[in-house]
N, C-alpha and C positions, 0 to 999 in steps of 0.2 A: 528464583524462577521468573522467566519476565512475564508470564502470564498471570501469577497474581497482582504485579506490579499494573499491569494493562487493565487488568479487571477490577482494580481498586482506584484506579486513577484517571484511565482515558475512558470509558465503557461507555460509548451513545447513544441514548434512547432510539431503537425506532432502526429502520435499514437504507435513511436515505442522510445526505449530507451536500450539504451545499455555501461553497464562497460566491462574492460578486457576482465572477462571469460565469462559474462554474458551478454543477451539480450530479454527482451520482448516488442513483438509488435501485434499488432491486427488489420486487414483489418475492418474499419468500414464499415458499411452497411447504407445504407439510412434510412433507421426509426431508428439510433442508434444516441445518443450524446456521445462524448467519446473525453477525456479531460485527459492529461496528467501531471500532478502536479509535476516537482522536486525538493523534500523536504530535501534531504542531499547532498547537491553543497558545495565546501566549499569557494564560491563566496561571497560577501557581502550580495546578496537578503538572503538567509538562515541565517544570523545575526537578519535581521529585520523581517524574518519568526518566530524565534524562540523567538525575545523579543518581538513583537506585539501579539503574542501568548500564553505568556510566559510557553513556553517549556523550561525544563530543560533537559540533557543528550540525550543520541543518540536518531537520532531520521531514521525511514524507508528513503529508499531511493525517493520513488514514491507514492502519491496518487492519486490514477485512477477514476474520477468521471466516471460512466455508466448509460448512460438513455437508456431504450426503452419505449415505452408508459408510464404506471403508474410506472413502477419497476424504483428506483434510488438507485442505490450501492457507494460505496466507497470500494474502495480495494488498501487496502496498501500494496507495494510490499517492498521486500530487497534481494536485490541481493548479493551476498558471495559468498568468496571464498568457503572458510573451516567450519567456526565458526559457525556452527547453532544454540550455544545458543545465543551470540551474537545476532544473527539476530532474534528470537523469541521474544528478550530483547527490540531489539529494535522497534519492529512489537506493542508490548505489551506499550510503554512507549507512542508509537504517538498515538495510538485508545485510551489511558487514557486522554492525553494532549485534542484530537481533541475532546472527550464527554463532557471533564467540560467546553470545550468554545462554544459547541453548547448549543444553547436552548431548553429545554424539547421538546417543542410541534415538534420541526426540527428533534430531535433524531427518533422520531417513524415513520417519513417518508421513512429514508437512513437503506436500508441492509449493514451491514458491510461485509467483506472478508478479508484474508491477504494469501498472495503469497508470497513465499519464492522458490527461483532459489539458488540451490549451482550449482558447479564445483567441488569441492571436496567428500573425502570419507562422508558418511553415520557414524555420532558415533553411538555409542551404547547407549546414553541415546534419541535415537529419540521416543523413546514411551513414555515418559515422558514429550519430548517437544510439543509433537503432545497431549498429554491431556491438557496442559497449551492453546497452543490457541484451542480446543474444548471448553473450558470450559468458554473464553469468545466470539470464531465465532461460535459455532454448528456445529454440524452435517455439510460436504457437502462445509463449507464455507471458508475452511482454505486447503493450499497444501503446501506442500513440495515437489520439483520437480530439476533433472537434464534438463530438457527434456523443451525447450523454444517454442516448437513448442502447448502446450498443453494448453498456457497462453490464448489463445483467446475459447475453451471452458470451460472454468474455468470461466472467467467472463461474458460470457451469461450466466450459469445455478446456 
């Protein structure tokens, strides 16, 4: 199950995380569970994340478990400089990794999400990236964002 594997290996003190240019964090609320997963460390835990799992290639930086009452999300963030295929690539390769090791009946509980924070310019293929993850989060469920302050309405809605 990859959640003992997440809970034994990535689990981050606290609901905020932060690279270089980047940072998201979120004030929890009391009817909220909110779990902070770091999944690209390049520590030993992320060795035994990625062979107990068995992921190959890059993988998101963060996955954010989110409870409030019935609703349970997973949102995979990556934080980047520049590179937002890169980061798409990699948004895309952990929610394929994290479906084949979950089990059916578990898939249709968890809403998925993916969060993507740059620091850099904006390319010109963002309408292209931006239909790659509509096409497997929906509508609503996926952002691309400068802006860190907007990471805690993003994963309540």
């Amino acid at each position: 199950m990859p959640f003992n594997t997440l809970l034994l290996t990535c689990l981050h003190p606290g609901t905020s995380f932060g690279e270089v240019h980047n940072r998201v964090s979120v004030q929890q609320k009391s009817d909220e569970t909110i779990l902070f997963f770091v999944t690209d460390d390049r520590s030993n835990s992320v060795s035994t994340l990625r062979s107990d799992l068995k992921m190959g290639g890059a993988v998101c930086d963060l996955v954010i478990f989110y409870a409030q009452g019935n609703k349970k999300t997973l949102c995979l963030v990556e934080l980047k400089g520049s590179d937002l295929e890169q980061a798409v690539e990699q948004i895309i390769n952990t929610y394929q990794h994290l479906q084949r090791t979950l089990k059916q009946p578990h898939r249709r509980l968890i809403g998925w999400k993916a969060y993507i924070q740059i620091s850099g310019s904006i390319p010109k293929e963002l309408k292209e990236l931006q239909k790659s993850l509509h096409n497997i989060f929906g509508k609503h469920n996926y952002a691309i964002t400068r802006d860190d302050r907007e990471f805690a309405n993003f994963i309540r809605n």
